[in-house]
C-alpha positions as CSV (number, residue, x, y, z in Angstrom):
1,X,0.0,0.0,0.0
2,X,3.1,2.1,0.9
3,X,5.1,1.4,-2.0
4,X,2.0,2.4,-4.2
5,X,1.2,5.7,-2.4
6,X,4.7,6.7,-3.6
7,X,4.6,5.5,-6.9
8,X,1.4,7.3,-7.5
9,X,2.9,10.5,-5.9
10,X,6.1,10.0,-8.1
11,X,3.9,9.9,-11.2
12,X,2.4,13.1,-10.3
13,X,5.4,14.9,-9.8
14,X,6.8,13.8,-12.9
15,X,3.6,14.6,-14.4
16,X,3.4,18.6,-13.1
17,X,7.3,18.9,-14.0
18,X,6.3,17.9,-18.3
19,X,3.7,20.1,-17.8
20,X,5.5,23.3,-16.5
21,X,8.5,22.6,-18.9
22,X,5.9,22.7,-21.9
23,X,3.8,26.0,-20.3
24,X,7.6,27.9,-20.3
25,X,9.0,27.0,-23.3
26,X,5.3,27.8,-25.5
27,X,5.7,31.2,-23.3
28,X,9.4,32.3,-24.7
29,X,9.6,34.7,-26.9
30,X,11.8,35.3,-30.1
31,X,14.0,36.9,-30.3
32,X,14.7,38.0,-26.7
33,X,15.6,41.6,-25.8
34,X,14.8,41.0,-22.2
35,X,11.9,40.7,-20.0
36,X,8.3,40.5,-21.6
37,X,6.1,43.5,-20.4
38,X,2.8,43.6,-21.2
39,X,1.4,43.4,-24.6
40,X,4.1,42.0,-26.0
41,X,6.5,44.8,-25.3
42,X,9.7,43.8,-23.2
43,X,12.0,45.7,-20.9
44,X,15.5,45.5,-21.8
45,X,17.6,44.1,-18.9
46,X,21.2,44.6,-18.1
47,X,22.8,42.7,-20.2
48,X,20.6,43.7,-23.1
49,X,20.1,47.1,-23.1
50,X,23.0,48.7,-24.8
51,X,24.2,46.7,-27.8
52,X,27.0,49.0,-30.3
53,X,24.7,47.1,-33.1
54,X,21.5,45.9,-33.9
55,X,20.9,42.8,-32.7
56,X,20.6,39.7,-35.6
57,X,21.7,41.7,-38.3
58,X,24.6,40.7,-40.1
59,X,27.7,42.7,-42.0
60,X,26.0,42.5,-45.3
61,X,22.5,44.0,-44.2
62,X,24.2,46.1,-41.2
63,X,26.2,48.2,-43.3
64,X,23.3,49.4,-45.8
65,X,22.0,50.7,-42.5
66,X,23.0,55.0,-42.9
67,X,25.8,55.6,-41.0
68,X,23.0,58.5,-39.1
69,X,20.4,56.9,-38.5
70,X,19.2,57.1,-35.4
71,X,16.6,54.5,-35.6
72,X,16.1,51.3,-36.6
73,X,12.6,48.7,-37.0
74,X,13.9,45.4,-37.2
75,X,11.4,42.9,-38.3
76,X,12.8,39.3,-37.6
77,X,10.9,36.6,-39.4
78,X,10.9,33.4,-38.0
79,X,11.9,31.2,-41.3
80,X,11.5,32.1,-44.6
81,X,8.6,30.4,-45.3
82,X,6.8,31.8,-42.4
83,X,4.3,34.4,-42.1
84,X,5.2,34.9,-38.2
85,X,7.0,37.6,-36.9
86,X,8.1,40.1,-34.1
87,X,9.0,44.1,-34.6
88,X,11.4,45.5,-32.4
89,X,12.3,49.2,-32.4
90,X,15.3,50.5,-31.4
91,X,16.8,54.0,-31.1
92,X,20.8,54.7,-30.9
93,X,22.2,56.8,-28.2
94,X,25.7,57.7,-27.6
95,X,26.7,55.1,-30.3
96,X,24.3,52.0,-28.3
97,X,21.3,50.5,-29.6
98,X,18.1,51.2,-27.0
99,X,15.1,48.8,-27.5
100,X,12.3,51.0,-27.3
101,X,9.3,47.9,-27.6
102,X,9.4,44.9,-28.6
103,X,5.8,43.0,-30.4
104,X,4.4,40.2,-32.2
105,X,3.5,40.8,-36.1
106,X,2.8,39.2,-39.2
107,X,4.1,39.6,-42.8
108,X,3.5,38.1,-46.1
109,X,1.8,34.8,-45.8
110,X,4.1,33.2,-48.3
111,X,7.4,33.9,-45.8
112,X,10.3,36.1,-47.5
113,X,12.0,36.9,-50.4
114,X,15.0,38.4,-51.8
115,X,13.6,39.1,-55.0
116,X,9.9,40.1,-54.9
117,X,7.9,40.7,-57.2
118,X,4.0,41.2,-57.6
119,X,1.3,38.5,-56.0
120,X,4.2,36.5,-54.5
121,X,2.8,36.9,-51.5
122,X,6.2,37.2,-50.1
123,X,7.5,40.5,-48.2
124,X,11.1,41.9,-49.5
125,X,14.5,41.5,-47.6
126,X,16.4,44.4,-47.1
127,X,16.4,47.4,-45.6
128,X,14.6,50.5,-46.4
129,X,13.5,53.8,-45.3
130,X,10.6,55.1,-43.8
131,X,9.3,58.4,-44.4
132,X,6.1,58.7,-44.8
133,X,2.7,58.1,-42.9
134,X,-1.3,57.7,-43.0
135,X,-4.5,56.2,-42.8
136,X,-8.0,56.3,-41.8
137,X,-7.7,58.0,-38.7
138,X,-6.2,61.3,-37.1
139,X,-2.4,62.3,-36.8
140,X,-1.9,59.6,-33.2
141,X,1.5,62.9,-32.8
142,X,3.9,61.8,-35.6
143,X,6.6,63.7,-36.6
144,X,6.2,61.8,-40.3
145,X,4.2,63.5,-42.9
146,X,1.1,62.5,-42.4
147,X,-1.7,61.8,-44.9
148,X,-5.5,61.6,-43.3
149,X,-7.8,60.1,-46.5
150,X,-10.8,58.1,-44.8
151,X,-11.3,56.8,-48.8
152,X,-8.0,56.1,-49.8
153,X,-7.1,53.9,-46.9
154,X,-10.2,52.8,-46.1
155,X,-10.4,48.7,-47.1
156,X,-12.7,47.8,-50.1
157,X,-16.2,46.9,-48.4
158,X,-16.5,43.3,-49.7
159,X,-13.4,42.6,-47.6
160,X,-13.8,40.4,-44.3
161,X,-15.0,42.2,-40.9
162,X,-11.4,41.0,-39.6
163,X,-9.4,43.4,-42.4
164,X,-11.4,46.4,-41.5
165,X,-9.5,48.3,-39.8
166,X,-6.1,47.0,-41.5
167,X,-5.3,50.7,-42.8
168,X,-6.3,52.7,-39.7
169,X,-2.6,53.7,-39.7
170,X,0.1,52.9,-42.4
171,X,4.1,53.8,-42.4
172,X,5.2,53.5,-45.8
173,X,8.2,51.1,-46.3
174,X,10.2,52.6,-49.5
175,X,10.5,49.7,-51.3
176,X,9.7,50.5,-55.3
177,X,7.8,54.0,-54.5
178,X,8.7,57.8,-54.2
179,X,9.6,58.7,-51.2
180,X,8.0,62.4,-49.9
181,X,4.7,61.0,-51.2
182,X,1.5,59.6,-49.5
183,X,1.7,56.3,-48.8
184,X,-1.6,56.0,-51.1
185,X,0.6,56.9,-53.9
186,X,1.0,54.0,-56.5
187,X,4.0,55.1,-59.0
188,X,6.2,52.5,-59.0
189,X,9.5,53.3,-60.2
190,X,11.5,50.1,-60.8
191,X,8.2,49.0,-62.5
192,X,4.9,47.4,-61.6
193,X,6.4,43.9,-61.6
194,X,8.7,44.3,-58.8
195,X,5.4,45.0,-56.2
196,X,5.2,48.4,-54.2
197,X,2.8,49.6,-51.6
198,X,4.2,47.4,-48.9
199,X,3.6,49.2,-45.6
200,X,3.5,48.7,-42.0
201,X,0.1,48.9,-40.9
202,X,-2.3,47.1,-38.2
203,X,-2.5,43.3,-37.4
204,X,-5.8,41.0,-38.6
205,X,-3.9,38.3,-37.3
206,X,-2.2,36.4,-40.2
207,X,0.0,36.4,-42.9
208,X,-0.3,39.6,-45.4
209,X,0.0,40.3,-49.2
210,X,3.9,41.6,-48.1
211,X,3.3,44.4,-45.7
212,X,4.3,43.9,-42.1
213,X,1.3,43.7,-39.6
214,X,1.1,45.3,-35.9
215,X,-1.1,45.7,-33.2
216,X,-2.9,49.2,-32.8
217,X,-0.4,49.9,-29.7
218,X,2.6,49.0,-32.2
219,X,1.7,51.5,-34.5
220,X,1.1,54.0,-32.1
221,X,4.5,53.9,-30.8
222,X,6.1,53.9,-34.3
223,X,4.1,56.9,-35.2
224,X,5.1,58.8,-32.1
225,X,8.7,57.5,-32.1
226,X,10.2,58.0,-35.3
227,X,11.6,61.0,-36.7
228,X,12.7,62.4,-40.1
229,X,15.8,64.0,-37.9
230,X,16.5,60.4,-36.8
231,X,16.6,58.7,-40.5
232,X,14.4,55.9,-39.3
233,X,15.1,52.5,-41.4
234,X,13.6,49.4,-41.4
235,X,15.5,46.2,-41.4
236,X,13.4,42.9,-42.0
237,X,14.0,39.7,-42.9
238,X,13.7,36.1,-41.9
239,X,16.5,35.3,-39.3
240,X,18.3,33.5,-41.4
241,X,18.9,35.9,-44.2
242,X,19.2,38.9,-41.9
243,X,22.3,37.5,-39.9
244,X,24.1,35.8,-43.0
């Protein structure tokens, strides 16, 4: 009887110990930049908080970063034929990379590419500048030009209830459009077959076309963070390809 009583209570130790090793590692997030705050943002710890460089980019992608910029929105894909995400922005300060938030996000449902081009359904490798801003609702206190156009942004009617409220606010990414121009704006000067109008803009909770999808909080904080005066980039890729 005895012997049994601690077999059972064995098993159920063992049992409990599976199940809290499973619970932590569903709950860790990639890539760490510290402690996870809530809604997805994270506190940068100690060891963490100061890189010279931006985390998880390589030499080849690192050094198309300007030499001023002073911020940086690194979207790390998880493989390159995965639509999942996270966006971390950082800001440079006496030559040291801050992380300013830290958030789950989306991008093109088909994973990455290095050489988009229209309907692949793959967002573009590289990195780019961001310089202009919009959408459906009111200036959130960017210092981007912003472009207010409830019809332009606003998603076709006959889309889904969850894509709504996609275009509520967009940041341009310049890939294959003029910069200094709405968002909206569809000249595309390497050519229509090499895609355009990718943007960051708000999360339905999948995969996108090519853009790169946040939560409403996200955007906010990119909107109120970057400056022209800081020559905000964004670098975004799937890990892989951004630390080769």
């Amino acid at each position: 009887m005895q012997i049994d009583t601690v077999r059972r209570a064995t098993v159920a130790v063992a049992a409990l110990g599976a199940l809290l090793a499973t619970l932590s590692a569903c709950a860790t997030p990639a890539p760490t930049h510290g402690a996870q705050g809530a809604r997805g943002r994270h506190a940068p710890t100690a060891a963490t908080a100061a890189p010279t460089r931006v985390p998880g980019v390589g030499d080849r992608l690192y050094r198309r970063i300007p030499a001023d910029s002073r911020q940086v929105v690194a979207v790390y894909g998880e493989h390159r034929d995965s639509a999942v995400s996270r966006l971390v922005l950082y800001t440079r300060q006496g030559g040291r990379w801050r992380t300013v938030g830290s958030w789950p996000a989306h991008n093109g449902r088909g994973g990455w590419t290095t050489h988009h081009h229209e309907g692949d359904q793959r967002s573009p490798v590289g990195v780019f500048t961001l310089t202009d801003a919009g959408g459906v609702l009111a200036d959130p206190g960017t210092r981007l030009p912003y472009d207010r156009d409830e019809g332009a942004y606003a998603p076709p009617p006959e889309w889904d209830e969850a894509h709504q409220h996609d275009f509520d606010y967009v940041i341009a990414i310049d890939y294959n459009r003029l910069k200094g121009t709405p968002p909206r704006d569809a000249t595309r000067p390497r050519g229509a077959d090499k895609g355009g109008g990718i943007w960051l803009h708000m999360d339905h909770g999948s995969g996108t076309s090519a853009c790169v999808s946040v939560s409403r909080e996200a955007m906010e904080v990119l909107l109120r963070t970057l400056d022209p005066a800081g020559d905000p980039v964004v670098v975004m890729g799937d890990r892989a390809t951004l630390t080769a």
